[in-house]
C-alpha angles and dihedrals in degrees: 000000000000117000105269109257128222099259086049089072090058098060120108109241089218103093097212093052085057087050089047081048094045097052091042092063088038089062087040092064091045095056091043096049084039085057104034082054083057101056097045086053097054088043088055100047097045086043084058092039091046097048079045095056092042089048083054088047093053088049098053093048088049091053093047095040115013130106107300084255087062102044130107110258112228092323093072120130123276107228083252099053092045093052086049090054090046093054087046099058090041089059094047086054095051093051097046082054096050090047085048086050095041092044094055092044098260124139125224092233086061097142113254133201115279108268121196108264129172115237117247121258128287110231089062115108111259113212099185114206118201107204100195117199122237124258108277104246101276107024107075105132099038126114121258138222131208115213102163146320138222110241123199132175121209119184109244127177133196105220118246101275123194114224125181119247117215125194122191122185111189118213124220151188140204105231109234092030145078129249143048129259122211132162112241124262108255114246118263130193095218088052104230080350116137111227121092129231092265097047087062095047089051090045088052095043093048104058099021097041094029101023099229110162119235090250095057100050092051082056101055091047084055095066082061090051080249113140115196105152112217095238080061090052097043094051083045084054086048097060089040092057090042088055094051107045086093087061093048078047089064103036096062089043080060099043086055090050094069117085095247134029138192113224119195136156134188139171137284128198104211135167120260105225099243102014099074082214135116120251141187118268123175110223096206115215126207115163120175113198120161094174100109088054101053098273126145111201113094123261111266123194120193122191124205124196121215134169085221139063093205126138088236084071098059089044087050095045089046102042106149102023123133109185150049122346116190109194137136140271083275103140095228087074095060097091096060080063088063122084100226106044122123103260097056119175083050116122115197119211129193138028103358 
C-alpha cells in the first residue's frame, strides 16, 4: 500500500458519509461549470452589445464630422439629439459593465485605483459623518488611540421641497383708545398671489437657465400634489420679467460703458398671439468682457428681443456708446462704418 497522505487523514472512515461527501463536491462543481457557463455567456453577450453601441457611436461621429459625402442629408442630428444619443450609449455601457461585475461576483463598490479628481467647490455645505469601529473582541474597556483616518467626499443633494409660508400679523389696541394697530403687509411682487419670491426664481431659472418648459415642470410639482397650471406660471414669468427689465437696463448701461463690445444676433421662432403659427423673432447679443485685456469686471452678456432685424435695432440697443464694436459681416452693421451715422465715436471691428 501507498504511504497514507495528509488529506487521507481527513476522510471519514463511514463510507456513506465519503459518498455524502463525494456527491457534495460533485454538486459543488456543477454549480461551479454551470456558473462559470454563465458567466462566459454574459461576457460574451455584453462583449457583442457593447461593440454594437461603439459601431453606432463611430457612425454617428462619421455623419456629424466626416467628409460632406458621408454626411446625413436633412435628417441629420441636431447638437441636442446627438449628445442624447451619446448619453444614451454611455448608459447602456455602464450598465452592460455592472451586469459583467455582478455576474462575476463582483460588487460595484470593488476598490479601484486613485484617479485624479478636482475637489468640489468651496462654497458647498460640508455635513461631516464619523463612522467609529466597534471594540475588537477582548478589548472593550481599553483606551484607545487614535493614529489616522481615511477620509473620503461624495456629492449628495437634497431635491428641490415645497414648504408653505405663513404669515400672521397680529392686530392691537391700546385699552382705553381708539384705533387698530397692524404691521404692514410686505411687499410681494404677484400682489395676494401666492407664490414667494423663491418660487419664482426657481420657476425662471428652470425653464430660462435650464430650459425646462412650463408643462414639465407642472408636471414635476404634481408629483408633490402640488397643482400650479402652467397659464398661471407664464403670467407669473411675465411679472418677473416686468420687475427685472430695469436690471437688464442697467446691465446693458454697464456693458457700454467697456471699451469694446461683441454684437451678434440670431433668430427666434416665436409664436405670433391669434394666429396659432410660428413666426420669425431676432434674439439680439451684446457681451462686454475685458478679461483678455487686463480688465477686472466680470464678463456681462444682455440679450434684446425685437420682431426686426433691422440696423435700427443695433443703433437703438447701443444709443450713447463711444468705442470698439466687434460684429460680423451682417449688413445691419454697416452704418456704424459710416461717419455720419447716428451712433459716432463707435469703431467697428471685424468682417464689414
Amino acid at each position: 500500500m501507498g504511504a497514507m497522505t495528509a488529506h487521507d487523514s481527513t476522510l471519514p472512515d463511514d463510507v456513506d458519509a465519503l459518498k455524502a461527501m463525494v456527491r457534495t463536491m460533485a454538486e459543488k462543481t456543477a454549480l461551479l461549470e454551470q456558473r462559470n457557463a454563465h458567466l462566459e455567456q454574459v461576457n460574451q453577450g455584453a462583449e457583442e452589445r457593447i461593440a454594437r453601441l461603439m459601431a453606432i457611436v463611430k457612425v454617428l461621429e462619421r455623419a456629424r464630422y466626416g467628409a460632406r459625402s458621408e454626411r446625413l442629408g436633412k435628417d441629420r442630428l441636431s447638437d441636442d439629439q446627438y449628445s442624447l444619443v451619446l448619453d444614451e450609449i454611455e448608459t447602456g455601457v455602464a450598465a452592460l459593465e455592472a451586469e459583467r461585475q455582478k455576474t462575476a461576483g463582483r460588487s460595484s463598490s470593488t476598490k479601484r485605483p486613485p484617479r485624479p479628481r478636482k475637489g468640489f467647490a468651496a462654497h458647498l455645505e460640508r455635513v461631516e459623518v464619523v463612522i467609529e469601529p466597534d471594540d475588537a473582541p477582548g478589548c472593550e474597556g481599553l483606551e484607545r488611540i487614535r493614529i489616522g483616518e481615511d477620509v473620503c467626499e461624495r456629492l449628495d443633494v437634497t431635491p428641490a421641497q415645497f414648504r408653505v409660508i405663513v404669515t400672521r400679523r397680529p392686530k392691537y389696541v391700546y385699552r382705553g383708545r381708539d384705533g387698530v394697530i397692524q404691521a404692514p403687509a410686505p411687499a410681494r411682487i404677484i400682489a395676494s398671489g401666492i407664490p414667494t419670491e423663491a418660487l419664482l426664481a426657481h420657476i425662471a431659472v428652470s425653464k430660462y437657465a435650464d430650459g425646462l418648459p412650463l408643462y414639465r415642470q407642472e408636471a414635476i410639482y404634481a408629483r408633490d400634489q402640488v397643482v400650479i397650471e402652467r397659464s398661471q406660471m407664464a403670467q407669473w414669468m411675465g411679472k418677473v420679467g416686468f420687475e427685472l427689465e430695469p436690471l437688464a437696463e442697467h446691465a446693458l448701461q454697464r456693458i457700454k460703458q467697456g471699451e469694446r463690445i461683441f454684437a451678434d444676433e440670431t433668430t427666434l421662432p416665436t409664436l405670433a398671439p391669434g394666429a396659432g403659427k410660428a413666426k420669425t423673432a431676432y434674439l439680439w447679443a451684446y457681451v462686454r468682457d475685458d478679461r483678455p485685456f487686463g480688465g477686472s469686471d466680470p464678463p456681462i452678456v444682455v440679450y434684446r428681443f425685437e420682431d426686426s432685424r433691422a440696423g435700427d435695432c443695433v443703433a437703438r440697443h447701443l444709443e450713447g456708446y463711444r468705442g470698439i464694436l466687434q460684429v460680423d459681416g451682417y449688413t445691419a452693421y454697416h452704418r456704424f462704418a459710416r461717419p455720419e451715422g447716428a451712433n459716432e465715436g463707435v469703431q467697428p471691428a471685424g468682417r464689414m
